[in-house]
C-alpha positions as CSV (number, residue, x, y, z in Angstrom):
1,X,0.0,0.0,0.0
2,X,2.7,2.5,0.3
3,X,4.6,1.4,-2.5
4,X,1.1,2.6,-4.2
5,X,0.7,5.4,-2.3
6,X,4.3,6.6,-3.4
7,X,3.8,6.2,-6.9
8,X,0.3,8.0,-6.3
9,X,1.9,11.0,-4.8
10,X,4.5,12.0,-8.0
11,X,3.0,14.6,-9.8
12,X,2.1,13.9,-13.7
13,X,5.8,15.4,-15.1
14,X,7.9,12.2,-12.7
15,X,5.2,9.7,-13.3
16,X,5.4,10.5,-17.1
17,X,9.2,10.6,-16.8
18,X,9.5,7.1,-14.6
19,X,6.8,5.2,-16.7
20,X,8.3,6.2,-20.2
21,X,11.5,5.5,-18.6
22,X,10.6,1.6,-17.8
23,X,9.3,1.8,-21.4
24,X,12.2,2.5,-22.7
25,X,14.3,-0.3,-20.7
26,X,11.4,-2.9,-21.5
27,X,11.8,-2.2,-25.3
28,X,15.7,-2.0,-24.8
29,X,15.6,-5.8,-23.0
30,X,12.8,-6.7,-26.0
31,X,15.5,-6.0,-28.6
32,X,18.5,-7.7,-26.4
33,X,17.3,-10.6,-25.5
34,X,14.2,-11.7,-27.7
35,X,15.4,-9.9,-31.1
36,X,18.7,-11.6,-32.0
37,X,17.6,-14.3,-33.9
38,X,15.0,-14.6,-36.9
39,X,12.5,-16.7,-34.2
40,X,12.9,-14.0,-31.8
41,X,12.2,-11.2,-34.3
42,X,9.1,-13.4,-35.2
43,X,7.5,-14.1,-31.6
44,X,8.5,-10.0,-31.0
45,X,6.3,-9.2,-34.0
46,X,3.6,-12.0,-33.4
47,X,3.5,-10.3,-29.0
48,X,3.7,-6.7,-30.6
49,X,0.6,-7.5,-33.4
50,X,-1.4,-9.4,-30.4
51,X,-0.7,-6.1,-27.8
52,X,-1.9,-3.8,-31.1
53,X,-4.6,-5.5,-31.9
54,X,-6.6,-5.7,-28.2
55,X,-5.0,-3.2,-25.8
56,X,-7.3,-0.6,-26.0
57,X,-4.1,1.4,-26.3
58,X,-3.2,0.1,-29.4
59,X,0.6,0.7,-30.0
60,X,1.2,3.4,-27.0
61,X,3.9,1.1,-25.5
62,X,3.9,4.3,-22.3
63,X,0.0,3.7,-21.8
64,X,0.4,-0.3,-22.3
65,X,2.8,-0.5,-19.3
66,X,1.1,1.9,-16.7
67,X,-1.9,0.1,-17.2
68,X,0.2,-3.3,-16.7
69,X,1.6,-1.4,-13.4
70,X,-1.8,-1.0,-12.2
71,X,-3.0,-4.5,-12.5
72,X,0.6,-6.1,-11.4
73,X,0.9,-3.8,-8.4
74,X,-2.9,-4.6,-7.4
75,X,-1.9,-8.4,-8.0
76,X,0.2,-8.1,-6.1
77,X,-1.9,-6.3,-3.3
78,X,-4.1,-9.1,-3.1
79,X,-2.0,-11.8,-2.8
80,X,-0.5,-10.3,0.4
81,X,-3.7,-9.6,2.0
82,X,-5.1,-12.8,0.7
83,X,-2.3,-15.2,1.9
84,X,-2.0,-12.8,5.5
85,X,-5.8,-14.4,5.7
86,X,-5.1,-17.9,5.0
87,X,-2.5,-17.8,7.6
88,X,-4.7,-16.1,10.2
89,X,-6.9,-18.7,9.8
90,X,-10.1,-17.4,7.4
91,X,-12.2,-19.2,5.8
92,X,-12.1,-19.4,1.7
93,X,-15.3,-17.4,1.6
94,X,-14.1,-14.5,4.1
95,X,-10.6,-14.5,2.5
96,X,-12.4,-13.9,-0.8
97,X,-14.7,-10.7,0.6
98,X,-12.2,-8.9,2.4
99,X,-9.1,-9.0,0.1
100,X,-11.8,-7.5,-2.8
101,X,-13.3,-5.0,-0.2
102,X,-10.1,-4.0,1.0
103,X,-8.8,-3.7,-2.4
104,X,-11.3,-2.3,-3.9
105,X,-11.4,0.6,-1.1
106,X,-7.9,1.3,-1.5
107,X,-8.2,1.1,-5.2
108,X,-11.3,3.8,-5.2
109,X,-9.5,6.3,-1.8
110,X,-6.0,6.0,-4.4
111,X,-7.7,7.4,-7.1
112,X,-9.3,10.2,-5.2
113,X,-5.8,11.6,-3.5
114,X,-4.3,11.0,-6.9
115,X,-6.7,13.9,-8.2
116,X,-5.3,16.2,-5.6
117,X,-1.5,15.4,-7.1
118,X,-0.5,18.2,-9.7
119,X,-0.6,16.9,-13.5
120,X,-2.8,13.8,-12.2
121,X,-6.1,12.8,-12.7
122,X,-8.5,10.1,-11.4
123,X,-9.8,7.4,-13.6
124,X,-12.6,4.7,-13.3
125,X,-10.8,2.6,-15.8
126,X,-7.9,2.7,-13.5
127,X,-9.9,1.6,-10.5
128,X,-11.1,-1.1,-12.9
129,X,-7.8,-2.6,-13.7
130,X,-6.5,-2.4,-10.6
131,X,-9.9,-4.5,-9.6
132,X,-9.1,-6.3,-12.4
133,X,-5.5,-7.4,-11.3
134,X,-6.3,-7.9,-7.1
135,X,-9.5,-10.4,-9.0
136,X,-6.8,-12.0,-10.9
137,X,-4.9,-12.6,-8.0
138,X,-8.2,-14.0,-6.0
139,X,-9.0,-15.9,-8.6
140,X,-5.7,-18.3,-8.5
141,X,-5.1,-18.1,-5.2
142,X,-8.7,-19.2,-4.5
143,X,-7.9,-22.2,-6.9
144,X,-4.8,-23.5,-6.0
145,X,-6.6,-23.4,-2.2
146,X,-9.3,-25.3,-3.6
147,X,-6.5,-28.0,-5.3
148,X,-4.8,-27.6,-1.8
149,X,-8.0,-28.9,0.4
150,X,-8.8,-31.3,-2.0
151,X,-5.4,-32.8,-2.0
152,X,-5.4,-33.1,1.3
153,X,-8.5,-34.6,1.9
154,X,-7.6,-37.2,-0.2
155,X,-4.5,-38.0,1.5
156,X,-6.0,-38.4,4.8
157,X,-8.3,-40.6,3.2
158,X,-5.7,-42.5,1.5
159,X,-3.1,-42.6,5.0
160,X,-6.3,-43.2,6.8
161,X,-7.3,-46.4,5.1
């Protein structure tokens, strides 16, 4: 949450400097490490036509990755609070309504201070990704719990036996 709240706080001028900035480095590692071979330059093209063709951002590389930083920073949000639950001993159902509420709220309060930052706006398509990324999160985790429980059932009923 602070790590959010930091990146929150820079006015538009430093956000639009550090965002372009890992842009820049992504492309740069793109070209390094995927681009030096004819396959490479092939699965960079095929990843680059796929990106064009349903980011609603189209070919804005800058816009693609803060969007990407909202949903991975959310992610990664709600796999903390989710997994802080499972260890305090919530239930799947409970784990599942608090990490979206608390999410969500943080999501929807983040927004609103970023509004009062200089050069920033607030954006319900941002609170939407960011929901978008903590659901994401949910969503596995919920299912590899699920795997978990079932797995262990059926070893108890196996070492039972």
């Amino acid at each position: 949450m602070l790590s959010i709240y930091t990146l929150s706080n820079e006015d538009g001028f430093d956000s639009s400097v550090r965002s372009e900035s890992v842009t820049e480095s992504l492309k740069q590692e793109v070209k390094d490490r995927l681009e030096n071979t004819p396959e490479g330059v092939a699965l960079s093209e095929r990843i680059k036509g796929i990106v064009i063709r349903f980011s609603p951002y189209g070919s804005d590389w800058n816009a693609n990755v803060r969007k990407l930083a909202h949903f991975s920073i959310y992610f990664a949000l709600a796999s903390m609070i989710y997994i802080t639950l499972a260890i305090l001993g919530c239930k799947k159902l409970s784990r599942i309504f608090l990490t979206v509420l608390a999410c969500g709220v943080f999501a929807v309060f983040d927004e609103l201070h970023q509004g009062d930052v200089m050069g920033r706006t607030m954006s319900k398509r941002d609170v939407l990704i960011d929901m978008l990324g903590a659901c994401t999160a949910i969503g596995g985790l919920t299912v590899i719990s699920i795997v978990y429980s079932l797995i262990s059932w059926v070893g108890k009923g196996i070492f039972e036996s």
